[in-house]
C-alpha positions in Angstrom: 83.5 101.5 102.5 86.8 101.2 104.5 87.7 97.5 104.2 90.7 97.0 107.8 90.1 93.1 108.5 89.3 90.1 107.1 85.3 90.2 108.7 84.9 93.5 106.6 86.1 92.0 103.4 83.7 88.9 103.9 81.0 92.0 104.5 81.6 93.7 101.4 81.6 90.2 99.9 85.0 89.9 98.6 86.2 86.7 99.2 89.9 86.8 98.8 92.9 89.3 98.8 93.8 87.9 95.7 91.0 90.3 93.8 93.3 93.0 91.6 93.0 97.0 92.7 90.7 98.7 90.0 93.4 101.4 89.4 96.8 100.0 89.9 96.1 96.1 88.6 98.5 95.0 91.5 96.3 92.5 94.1 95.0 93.6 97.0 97.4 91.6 99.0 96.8 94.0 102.7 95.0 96.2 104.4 93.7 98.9 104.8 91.2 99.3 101.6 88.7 101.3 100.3 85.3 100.0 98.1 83.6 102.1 96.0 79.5 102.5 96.6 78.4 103.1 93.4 76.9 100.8 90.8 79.9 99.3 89.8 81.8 97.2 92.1 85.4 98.6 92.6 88.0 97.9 95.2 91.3 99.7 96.1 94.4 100.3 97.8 94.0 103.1 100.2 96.7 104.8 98.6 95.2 104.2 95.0 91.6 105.6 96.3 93.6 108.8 97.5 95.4 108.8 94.1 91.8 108.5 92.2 89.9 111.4 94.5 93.0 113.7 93.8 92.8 113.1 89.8 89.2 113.2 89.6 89.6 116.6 91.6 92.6 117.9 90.0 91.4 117.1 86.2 88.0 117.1 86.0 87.2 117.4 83.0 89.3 113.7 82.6 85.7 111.9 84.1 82.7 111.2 82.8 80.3 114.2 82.8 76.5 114.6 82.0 76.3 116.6 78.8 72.6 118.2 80.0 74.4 119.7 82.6 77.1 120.9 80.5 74.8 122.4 77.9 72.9 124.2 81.2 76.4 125.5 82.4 77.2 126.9 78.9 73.7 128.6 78.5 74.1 130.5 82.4 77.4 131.6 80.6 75.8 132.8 77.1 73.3 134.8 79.1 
């Protein structure tokens, strides 16, 4: 969710810009800023979100994976 103004942070039920970015630990002191929709609840710097997308796409194999899917991957190769 792109977070711009102070009605979208109250919408994604933030309540302050004093909350800390979930990659850099520096508070998320302006706009604009990105929340994550998964389970967890994560908020970030715009800048930070473009850092984490070009990590998680540059190094993959740095994230969490599902080991059912790897052990499929390596049995398409075997074969």
């Amino acid at each position: 969710m792109l977070i711009v103004n102070d009605e979208h942070l109250k919408r994604a039920g933030i309540k302050s810009l004093s909350k800390r970015c979930s990659f850099c630990r520096k508070p998320l002191s302006e706009y604009p800023l990105i929340m994550n929709d998964d389970a967890g609840f994560h908020v970030f710097h715009a800048a930070c979100a473009a850092a984490l997308a070009t990590d998680i796409i540059l190094y993959p194999r740095s994230f969490p994976f599902d080991p059912r899917l790897a052990q499929r991957n390596e049995m398409r190769i075997q074969h």
